[in-house]
N, C-alpha and C positions, 0 to 999 in steps of 0.2 A: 327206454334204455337204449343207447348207441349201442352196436356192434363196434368189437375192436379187431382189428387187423390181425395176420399171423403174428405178427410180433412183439405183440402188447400194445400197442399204441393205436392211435386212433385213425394214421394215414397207413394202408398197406403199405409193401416193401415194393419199391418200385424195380423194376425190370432191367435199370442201369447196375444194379448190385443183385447179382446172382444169388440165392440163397446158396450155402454150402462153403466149403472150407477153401481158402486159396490156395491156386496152385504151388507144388512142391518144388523150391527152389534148391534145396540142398541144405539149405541152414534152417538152425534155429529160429522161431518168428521174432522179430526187433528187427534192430539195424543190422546190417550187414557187418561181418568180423572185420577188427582193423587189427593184419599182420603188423606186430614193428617187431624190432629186435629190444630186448630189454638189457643195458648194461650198467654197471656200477658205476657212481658220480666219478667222473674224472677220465671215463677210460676213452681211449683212444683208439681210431681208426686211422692205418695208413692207407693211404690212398697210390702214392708213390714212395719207393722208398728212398732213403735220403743216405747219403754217403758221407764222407768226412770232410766235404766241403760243403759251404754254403750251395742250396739246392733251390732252383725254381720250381714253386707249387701254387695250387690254389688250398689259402688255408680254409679249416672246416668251421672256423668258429666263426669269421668274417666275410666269406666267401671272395675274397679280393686276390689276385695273380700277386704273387710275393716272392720274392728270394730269402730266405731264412736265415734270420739271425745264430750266430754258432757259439755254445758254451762246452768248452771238454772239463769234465769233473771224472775224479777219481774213480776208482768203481772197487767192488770187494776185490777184484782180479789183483788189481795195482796195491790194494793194501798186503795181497797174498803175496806176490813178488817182492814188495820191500819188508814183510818179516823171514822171508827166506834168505834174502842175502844178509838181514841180522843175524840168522840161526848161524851160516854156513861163515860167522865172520868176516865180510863184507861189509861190516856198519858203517865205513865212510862211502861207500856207495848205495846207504837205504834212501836217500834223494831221488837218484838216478829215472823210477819210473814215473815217479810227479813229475818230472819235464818231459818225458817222451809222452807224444802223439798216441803212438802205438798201443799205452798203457791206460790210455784213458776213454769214459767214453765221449762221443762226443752227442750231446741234446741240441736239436733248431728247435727254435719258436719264432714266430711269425712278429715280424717287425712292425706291423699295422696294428695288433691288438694284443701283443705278447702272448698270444695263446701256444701251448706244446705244442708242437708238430709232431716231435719222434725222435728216436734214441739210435745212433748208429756206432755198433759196437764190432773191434777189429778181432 
């Protein structure tokens, strides 16, 4: 009958591999922790922020140097100012904040791959 090694098997445990536990790295045994940031589909980081003009960035979704394409859409603010000058009797001037700048906000996206860039509100 063979003799079997400490380990169960047939060849001892050679001298390259210490018997005993590896050293304590600070983590769990496996792979090493991967920090990310967890965010909800769609959301957005600024990187720089963007004013009411067309704005030179690097977009995030293309990575490519870009000037940003500029859309102003209404925003709750602007629908709040045109039912107050309905309230107050104004009604031929409830127009008036859909063409001001001022009252809208304005959204870039990136002209290379239409992706949002950011929302720049007055």
């Amino acid at each position: 009958m063979e003799s079997k090694g400490p380990n169960g098997f047939d060849a001892p445990i050679s001298s390259e591999h210490p018997a005993g536990p590896p050293p304590y790295s600070g983590y769990p045994p496996g792979p090493p922790p991967v920090h990310a940031i967890h965010m909800a589909p769609g959301a957005v980081i600024i990187q720089q922020s963007v004013g009411p003009d067309p704005t030179q960035t690097t977009c995030r979704s293309c990575n490519q140097n870009i000037v940003t394409r500029v859309e102003r859409k209404a925003s709750t603010r602007t629908h709040i100012i045109a039912a107050l000058l309905c309230i107050f009797l104004c009604w031929p001037c409830v127009c008036v904040p859909y063409c001001m700048d001022s009252c809208l906000n304005t959204d870039h996206y990136c002209t290379n791959c239409g992706a949002f860039i950011g929302t720049y509100m007055r």
